[in-house]
N, CA, C and O atoms as a CHARMM CRD file, in Angstrom:
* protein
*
  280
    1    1 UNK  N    123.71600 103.67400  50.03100 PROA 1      0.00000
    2    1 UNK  CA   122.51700 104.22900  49.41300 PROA 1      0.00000
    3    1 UNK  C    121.90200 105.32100  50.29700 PROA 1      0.00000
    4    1 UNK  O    121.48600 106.40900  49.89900 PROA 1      0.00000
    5    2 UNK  N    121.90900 104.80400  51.72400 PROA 2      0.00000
    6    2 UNK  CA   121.41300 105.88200  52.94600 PROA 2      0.00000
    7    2 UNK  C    122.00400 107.46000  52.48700 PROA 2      0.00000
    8    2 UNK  O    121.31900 108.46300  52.28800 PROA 2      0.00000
    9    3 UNK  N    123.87300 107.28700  52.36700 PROA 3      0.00000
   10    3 UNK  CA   124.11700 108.51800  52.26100 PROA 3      0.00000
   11    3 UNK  C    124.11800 109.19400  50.66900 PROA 3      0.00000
   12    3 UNK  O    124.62100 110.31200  50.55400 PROA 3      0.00000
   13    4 UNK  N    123.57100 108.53300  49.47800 PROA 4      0.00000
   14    4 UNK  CA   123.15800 109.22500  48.69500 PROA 4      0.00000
   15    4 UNK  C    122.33000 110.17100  48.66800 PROA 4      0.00000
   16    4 UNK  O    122.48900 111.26800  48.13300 PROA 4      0.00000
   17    5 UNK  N    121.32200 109.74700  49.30100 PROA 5      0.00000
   18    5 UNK  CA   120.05100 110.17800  49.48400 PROA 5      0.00000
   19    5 UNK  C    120.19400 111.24500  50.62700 PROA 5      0.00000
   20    5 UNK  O    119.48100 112.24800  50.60500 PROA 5      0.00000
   21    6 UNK  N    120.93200 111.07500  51.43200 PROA 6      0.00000
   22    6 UNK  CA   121.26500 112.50400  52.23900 PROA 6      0.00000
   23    6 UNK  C    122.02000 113.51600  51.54300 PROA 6      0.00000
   24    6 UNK  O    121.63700 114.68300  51.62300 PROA 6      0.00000
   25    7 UNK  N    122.69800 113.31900  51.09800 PROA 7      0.00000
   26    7 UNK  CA   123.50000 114.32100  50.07500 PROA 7      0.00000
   27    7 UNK  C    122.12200 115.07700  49.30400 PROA 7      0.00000
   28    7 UNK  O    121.89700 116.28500  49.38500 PROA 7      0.00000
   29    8 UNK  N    121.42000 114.26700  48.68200 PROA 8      0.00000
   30    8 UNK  CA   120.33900 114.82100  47.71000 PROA 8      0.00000
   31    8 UNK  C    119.52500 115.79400  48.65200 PROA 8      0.00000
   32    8 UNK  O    119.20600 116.94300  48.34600 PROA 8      0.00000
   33    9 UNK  N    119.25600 115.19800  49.76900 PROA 9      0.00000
   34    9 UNK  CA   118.12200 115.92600  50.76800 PROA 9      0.00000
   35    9 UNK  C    118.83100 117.37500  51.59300 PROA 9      0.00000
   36    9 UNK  O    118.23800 118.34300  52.06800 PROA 9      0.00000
   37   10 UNK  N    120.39400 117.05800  51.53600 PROA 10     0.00000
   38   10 UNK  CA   121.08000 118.33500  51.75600 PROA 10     0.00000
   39   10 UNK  C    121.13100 119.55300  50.88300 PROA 10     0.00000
   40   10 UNK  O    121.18000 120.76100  51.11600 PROA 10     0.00000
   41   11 UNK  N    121.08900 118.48400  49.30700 PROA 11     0.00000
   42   11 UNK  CA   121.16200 119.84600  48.10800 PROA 11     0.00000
   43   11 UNK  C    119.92400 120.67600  47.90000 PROA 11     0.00000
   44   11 UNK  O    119.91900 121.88200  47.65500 PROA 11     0.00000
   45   12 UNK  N    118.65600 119.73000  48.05000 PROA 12     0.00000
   46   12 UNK  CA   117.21400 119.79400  48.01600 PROA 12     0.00000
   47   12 UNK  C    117.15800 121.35100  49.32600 PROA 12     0.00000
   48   12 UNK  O    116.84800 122.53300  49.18200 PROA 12     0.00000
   49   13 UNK  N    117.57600 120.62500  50.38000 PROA 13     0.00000
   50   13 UNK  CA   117.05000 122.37600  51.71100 PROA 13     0.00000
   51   13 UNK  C    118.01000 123.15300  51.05700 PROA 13     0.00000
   52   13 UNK  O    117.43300 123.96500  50.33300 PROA 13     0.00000
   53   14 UNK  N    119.22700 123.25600  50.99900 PROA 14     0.00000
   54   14 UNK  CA   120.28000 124.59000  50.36600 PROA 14     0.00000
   55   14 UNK  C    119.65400 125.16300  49.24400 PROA 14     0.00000
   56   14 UNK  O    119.65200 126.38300  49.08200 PROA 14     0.00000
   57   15 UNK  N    118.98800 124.18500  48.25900 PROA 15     0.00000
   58   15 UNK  CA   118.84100 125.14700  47.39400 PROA 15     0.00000
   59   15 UNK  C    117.69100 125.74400  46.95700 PROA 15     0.00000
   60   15 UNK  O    117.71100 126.55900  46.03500 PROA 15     0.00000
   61   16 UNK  N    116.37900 125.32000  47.70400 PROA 16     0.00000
   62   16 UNK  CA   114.70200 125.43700  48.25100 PROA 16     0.00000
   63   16 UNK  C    114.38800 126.01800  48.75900 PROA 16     0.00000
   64   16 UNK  O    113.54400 126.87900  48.50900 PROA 16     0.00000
   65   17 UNK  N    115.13700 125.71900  50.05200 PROA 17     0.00000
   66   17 UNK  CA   114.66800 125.78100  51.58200 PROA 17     0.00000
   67   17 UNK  C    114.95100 127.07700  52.36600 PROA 17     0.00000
   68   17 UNK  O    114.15800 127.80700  52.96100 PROA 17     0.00000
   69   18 UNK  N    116.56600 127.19400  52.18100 PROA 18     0.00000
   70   18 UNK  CA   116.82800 128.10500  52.51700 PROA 18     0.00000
   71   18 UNK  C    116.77200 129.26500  52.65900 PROA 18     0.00000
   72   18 UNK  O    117.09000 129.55400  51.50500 PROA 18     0.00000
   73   19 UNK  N    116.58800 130.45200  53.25600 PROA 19     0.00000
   74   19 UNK  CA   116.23100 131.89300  52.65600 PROA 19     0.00000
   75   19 UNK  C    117.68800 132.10200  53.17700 PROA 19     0.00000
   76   19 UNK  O    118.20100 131.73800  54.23500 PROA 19     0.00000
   77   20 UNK  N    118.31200 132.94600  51.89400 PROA 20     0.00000
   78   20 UNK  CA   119.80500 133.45100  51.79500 PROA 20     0.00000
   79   20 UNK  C    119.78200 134.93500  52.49000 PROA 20     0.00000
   80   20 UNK  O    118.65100 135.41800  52.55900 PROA 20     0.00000
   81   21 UNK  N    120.49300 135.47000  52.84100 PROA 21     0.00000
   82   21 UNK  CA   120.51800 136.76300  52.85400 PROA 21     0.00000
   83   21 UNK  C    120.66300 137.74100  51.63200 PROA 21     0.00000
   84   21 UNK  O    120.93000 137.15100  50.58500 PROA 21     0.00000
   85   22 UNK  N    120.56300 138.89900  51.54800 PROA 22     0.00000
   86   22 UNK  CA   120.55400 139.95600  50.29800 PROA 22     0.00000
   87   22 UNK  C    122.45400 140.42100  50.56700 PROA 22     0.00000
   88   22 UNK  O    123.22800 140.20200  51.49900 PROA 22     0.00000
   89   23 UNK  N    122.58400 141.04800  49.38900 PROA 23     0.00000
   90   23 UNK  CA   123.69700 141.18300  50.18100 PROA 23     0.00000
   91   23 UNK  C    124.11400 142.76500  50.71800 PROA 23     0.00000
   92   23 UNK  O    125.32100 142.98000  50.82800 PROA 23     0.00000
   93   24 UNK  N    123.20400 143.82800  51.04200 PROA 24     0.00000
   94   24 UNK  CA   122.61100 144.61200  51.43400 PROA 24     0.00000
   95   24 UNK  C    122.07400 143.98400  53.02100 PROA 24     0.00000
   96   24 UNK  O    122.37700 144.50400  54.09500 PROA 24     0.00000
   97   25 UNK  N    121.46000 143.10300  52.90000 PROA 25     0.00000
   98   25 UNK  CA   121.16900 142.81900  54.73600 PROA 25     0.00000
   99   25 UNK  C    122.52000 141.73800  55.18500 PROA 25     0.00000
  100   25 UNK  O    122.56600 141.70200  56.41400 PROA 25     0.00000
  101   26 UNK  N    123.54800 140.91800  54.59600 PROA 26     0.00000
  102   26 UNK  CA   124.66700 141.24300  54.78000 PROA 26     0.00000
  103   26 UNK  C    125.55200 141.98600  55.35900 PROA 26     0.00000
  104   26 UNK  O    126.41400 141.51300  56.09900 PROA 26     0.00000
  105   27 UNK  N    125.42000 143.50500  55.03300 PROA 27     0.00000
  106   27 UNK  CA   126.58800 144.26300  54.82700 PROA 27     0.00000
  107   27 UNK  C    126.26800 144.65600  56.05400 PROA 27     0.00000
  108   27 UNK  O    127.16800 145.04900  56.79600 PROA 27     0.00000
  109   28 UNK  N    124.88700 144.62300  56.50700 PROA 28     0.00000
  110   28 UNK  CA   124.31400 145.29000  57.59200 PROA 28     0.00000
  111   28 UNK  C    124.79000 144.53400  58.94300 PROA 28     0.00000
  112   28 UNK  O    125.33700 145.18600  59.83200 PROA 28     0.00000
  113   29 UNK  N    124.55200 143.04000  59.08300 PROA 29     0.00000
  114   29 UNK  CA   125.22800 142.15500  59.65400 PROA 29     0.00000
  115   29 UNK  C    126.17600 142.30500  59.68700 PROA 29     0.00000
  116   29 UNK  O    126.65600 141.70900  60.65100 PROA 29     0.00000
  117   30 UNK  N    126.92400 142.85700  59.10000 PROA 30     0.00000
  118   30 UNK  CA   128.27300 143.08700  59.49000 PROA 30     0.00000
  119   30 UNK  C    129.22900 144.05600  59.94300 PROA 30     0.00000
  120   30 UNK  O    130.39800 144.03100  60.32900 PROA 30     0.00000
  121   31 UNK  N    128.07800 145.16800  59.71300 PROA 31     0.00000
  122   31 UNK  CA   128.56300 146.15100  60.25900 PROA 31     0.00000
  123   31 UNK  C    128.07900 146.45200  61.46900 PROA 31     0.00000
  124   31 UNK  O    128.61300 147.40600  62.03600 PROA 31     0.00000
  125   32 UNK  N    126.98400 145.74700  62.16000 PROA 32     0.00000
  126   32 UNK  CA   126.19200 145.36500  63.46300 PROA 32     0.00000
  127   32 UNK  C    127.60200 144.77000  64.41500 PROA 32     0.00000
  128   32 UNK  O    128.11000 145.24400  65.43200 PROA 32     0.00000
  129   33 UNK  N    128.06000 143.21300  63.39100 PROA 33     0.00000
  130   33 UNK  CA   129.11900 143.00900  64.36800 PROA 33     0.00000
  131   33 UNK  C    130.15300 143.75600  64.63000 PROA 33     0.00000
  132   33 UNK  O    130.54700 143.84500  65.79200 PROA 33     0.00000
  133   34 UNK  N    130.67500 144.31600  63.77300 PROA 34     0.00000
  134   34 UNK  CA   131.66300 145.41200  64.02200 PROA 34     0.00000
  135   34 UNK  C    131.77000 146.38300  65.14600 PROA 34     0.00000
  136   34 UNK  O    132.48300 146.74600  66.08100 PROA 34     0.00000
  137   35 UNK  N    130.90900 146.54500  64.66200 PROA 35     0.00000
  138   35 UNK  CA   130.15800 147.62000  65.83900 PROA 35     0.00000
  139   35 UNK  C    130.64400 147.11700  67.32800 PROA 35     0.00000
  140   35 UNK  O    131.53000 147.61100  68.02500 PROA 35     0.00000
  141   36 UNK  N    129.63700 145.76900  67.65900 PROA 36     0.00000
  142   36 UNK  CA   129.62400 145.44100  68.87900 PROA 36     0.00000
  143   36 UNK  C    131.14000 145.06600  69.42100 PROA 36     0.00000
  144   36 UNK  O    131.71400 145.38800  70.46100 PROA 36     0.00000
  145   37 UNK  N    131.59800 144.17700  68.19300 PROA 37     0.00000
  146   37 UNK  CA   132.84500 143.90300  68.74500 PROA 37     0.00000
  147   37 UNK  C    134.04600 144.78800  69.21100 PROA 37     0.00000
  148   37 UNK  O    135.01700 144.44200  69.88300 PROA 37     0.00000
  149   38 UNK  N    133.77900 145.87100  68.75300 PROA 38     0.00000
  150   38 UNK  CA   134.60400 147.11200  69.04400 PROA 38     0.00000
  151   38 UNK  C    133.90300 147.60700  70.58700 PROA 38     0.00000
  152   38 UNK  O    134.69800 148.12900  71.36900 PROA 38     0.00000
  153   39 UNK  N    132.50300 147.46600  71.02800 PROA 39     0.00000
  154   39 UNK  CA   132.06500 148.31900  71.91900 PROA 39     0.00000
  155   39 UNK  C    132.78100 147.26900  73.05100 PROA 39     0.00000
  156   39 UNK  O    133.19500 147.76500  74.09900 PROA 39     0.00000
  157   40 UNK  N    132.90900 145.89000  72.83100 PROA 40     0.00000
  158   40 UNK  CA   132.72700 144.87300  73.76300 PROA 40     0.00000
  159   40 UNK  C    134.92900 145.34900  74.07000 PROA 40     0.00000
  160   40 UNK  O    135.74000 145.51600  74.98100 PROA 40     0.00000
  161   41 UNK  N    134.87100 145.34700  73.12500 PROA 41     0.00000
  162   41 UNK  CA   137.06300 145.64600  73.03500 PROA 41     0.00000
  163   41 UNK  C    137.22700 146.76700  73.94000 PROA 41     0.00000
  164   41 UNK  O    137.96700 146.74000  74.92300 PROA 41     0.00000
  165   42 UNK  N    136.50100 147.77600  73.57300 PROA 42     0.00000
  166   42 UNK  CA   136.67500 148.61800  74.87000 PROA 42     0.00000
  167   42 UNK  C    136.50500 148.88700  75.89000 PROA 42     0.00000
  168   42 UNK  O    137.17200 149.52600  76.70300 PROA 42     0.00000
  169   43 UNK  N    135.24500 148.23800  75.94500 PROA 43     0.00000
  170   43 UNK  CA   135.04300 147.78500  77.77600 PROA 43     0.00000
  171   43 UNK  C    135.88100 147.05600  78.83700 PROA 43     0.00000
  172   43 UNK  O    136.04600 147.16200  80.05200 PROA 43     0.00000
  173   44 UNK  N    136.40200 146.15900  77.70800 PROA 44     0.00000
  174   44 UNK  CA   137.54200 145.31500  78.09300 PROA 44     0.00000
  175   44 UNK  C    138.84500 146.23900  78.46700 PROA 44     0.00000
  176   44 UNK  O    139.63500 146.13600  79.40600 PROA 44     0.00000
  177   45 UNK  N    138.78300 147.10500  77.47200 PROA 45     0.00000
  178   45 UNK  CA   140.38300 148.22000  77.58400 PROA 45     0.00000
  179   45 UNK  C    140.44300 148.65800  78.65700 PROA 45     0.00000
  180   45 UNK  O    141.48500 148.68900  79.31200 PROA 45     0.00000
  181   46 UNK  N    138.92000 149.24200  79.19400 PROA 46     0.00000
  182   46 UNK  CA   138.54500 150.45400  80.10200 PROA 46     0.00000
  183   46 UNK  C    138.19600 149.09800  81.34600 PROA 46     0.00000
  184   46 UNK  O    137.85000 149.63000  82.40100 PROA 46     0.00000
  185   47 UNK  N    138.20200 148.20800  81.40900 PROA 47     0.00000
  186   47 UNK  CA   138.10900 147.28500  82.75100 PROA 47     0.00000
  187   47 UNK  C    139.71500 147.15300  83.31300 PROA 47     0.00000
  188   47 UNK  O    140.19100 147.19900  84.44700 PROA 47     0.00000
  189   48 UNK  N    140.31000 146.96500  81.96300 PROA 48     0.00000
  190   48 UNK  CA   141.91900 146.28300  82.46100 PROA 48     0.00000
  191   48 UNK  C    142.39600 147.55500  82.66700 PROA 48     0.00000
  192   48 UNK  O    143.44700 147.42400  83.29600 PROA 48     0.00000
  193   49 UNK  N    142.17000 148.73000  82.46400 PROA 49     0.00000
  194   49 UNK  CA   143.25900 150.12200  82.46100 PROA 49     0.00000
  195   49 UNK  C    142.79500 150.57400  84.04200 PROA 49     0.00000
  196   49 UNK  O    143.54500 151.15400  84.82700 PROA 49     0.00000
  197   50 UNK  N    141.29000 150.14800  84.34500 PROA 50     0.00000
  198   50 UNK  CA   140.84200 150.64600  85.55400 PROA 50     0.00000
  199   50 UNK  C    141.29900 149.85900  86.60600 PROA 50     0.00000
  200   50 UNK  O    141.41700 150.36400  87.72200 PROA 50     0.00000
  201   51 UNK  N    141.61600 148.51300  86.37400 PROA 51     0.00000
  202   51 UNK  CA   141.42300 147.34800  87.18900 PROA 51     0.00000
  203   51 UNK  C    143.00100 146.82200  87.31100 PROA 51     0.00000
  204   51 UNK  O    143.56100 146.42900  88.33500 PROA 51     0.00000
  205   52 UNK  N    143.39100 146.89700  86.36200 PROA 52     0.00000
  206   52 UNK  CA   145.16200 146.33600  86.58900 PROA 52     0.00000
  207   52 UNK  C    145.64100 146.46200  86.92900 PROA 52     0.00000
  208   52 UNK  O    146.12100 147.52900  86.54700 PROA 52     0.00000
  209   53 UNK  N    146.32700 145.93000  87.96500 PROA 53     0.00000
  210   53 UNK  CA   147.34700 146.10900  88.63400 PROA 53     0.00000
  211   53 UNK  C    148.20600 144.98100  88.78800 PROA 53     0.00000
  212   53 UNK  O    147.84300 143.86800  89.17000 PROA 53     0.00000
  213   54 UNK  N    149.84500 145.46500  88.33800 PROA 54     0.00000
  214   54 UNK  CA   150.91500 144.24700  87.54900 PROA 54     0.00000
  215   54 UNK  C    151.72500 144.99400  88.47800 PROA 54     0.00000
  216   54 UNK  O    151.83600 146.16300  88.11000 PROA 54     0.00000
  217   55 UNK  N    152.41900 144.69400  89.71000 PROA 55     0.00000
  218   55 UNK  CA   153.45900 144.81500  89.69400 PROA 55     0.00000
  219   55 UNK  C    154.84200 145.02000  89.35800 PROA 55     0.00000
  220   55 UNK  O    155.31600 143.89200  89.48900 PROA 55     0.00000
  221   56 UNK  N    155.79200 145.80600  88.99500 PROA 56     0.00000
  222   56 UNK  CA   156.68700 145.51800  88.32000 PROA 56     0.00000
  223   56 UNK  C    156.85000 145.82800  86.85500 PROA 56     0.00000
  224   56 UNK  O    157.92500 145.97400  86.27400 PROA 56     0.00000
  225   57 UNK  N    155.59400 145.91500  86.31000 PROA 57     0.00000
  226   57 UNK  CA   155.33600 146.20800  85.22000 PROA 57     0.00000
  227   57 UNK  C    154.90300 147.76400  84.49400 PROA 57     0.00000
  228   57 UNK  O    154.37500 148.61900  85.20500 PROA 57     0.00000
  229   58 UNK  N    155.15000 147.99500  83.20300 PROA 58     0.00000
  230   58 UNK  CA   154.82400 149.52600  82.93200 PROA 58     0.00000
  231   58 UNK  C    153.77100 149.70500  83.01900 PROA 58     0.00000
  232   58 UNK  O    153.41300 150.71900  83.61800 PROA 58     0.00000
  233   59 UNK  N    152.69400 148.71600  82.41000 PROA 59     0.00000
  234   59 UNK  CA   151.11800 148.90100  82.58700 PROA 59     0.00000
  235   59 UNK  C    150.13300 148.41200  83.95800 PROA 59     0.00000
  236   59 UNK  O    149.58500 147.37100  84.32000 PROA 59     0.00000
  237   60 UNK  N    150.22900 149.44000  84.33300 PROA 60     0.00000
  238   60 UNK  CA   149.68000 149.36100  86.08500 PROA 60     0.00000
  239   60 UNK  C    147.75700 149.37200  86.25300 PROA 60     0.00000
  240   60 UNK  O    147.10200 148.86900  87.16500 PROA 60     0.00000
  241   61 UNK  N    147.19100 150.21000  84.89200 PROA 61     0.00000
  242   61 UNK  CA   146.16200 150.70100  85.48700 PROA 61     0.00000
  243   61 UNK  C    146.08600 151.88200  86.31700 PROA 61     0.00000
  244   61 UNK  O    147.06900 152.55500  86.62500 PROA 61     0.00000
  245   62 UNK  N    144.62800 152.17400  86.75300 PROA 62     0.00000
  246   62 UNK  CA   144.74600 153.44000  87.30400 PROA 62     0.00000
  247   62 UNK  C    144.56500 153.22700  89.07400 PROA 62     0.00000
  248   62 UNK  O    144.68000 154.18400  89.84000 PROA 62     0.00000
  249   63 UNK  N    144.31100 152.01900  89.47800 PROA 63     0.00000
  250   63 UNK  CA   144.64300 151.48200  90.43400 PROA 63     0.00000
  251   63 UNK  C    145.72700 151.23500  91.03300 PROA 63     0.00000
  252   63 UNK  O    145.94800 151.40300  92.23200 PROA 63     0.00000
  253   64 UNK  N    146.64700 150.71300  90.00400 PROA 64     0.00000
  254   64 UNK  CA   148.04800 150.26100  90.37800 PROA 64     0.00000
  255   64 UNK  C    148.59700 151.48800  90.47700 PROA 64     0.00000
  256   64 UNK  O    149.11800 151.71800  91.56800 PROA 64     0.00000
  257   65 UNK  N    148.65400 152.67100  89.36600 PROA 65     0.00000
  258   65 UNK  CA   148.63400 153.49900  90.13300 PROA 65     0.00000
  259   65 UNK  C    148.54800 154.76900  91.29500 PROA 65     0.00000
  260   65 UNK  O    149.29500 155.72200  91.51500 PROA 65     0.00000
  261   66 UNK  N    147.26500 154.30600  91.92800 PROA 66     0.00000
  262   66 UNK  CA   147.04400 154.96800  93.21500 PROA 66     0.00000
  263   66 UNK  C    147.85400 153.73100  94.28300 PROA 66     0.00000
  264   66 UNK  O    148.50400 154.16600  95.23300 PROA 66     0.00000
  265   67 UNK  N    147.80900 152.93400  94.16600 PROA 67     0.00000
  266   67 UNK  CA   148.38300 151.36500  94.85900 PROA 67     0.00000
  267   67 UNK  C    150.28300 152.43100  94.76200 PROA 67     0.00000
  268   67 UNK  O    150.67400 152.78000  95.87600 PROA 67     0.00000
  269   68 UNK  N    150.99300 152.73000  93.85700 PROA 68     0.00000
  270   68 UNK  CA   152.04900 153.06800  93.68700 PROA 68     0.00000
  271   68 UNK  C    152.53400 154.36500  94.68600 PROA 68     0.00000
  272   68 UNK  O    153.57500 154.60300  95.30000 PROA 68     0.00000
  273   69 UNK  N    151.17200 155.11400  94.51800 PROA 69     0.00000
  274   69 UNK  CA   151.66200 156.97100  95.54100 PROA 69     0.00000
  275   69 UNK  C    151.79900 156.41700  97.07200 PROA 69     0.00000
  276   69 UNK  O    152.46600 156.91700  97.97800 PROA 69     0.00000
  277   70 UNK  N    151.00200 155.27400  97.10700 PROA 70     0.00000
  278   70 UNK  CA   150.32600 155.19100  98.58400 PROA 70     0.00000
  279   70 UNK  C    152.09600 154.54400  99.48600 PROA 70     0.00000
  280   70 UNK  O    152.12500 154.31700 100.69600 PROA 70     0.00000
């Protein structure tokens, strides 16, 4: 009986309670994450291209190769 009544009190906030988004402030959210997740991908690119250094390997970085002339 407990979880009837939770079910009801779950449908009751979802369908009351809640404030939904538009789907206009949506699109916006999502193009916010986009955004970031791309700014955050390249920082990452531009850490490992600056910072890597692999031995042995084709992708050295720009470290690995000054590490390589020396």
């Amino acid at each position: 009986m407990r979880f009837i009544k939770y079910l009801q009190e779950v449908k009751n906030e979802l369908l009351f309670k809640v404030t939904w988004p538009t789907w206009s402030e949506l699109q916006d959210s999502a193009i916010v994450v986009m955004v970031a997740s791309l700014i955050i991908a390249i920082a990452v690119f531009l850490m490992d291209f600056i910072f890597g250094i692999n031995e042995g390997s084709i992708w050295q970085g720009v470290l690995g190769f000054v590490y390589s002339l020396l």
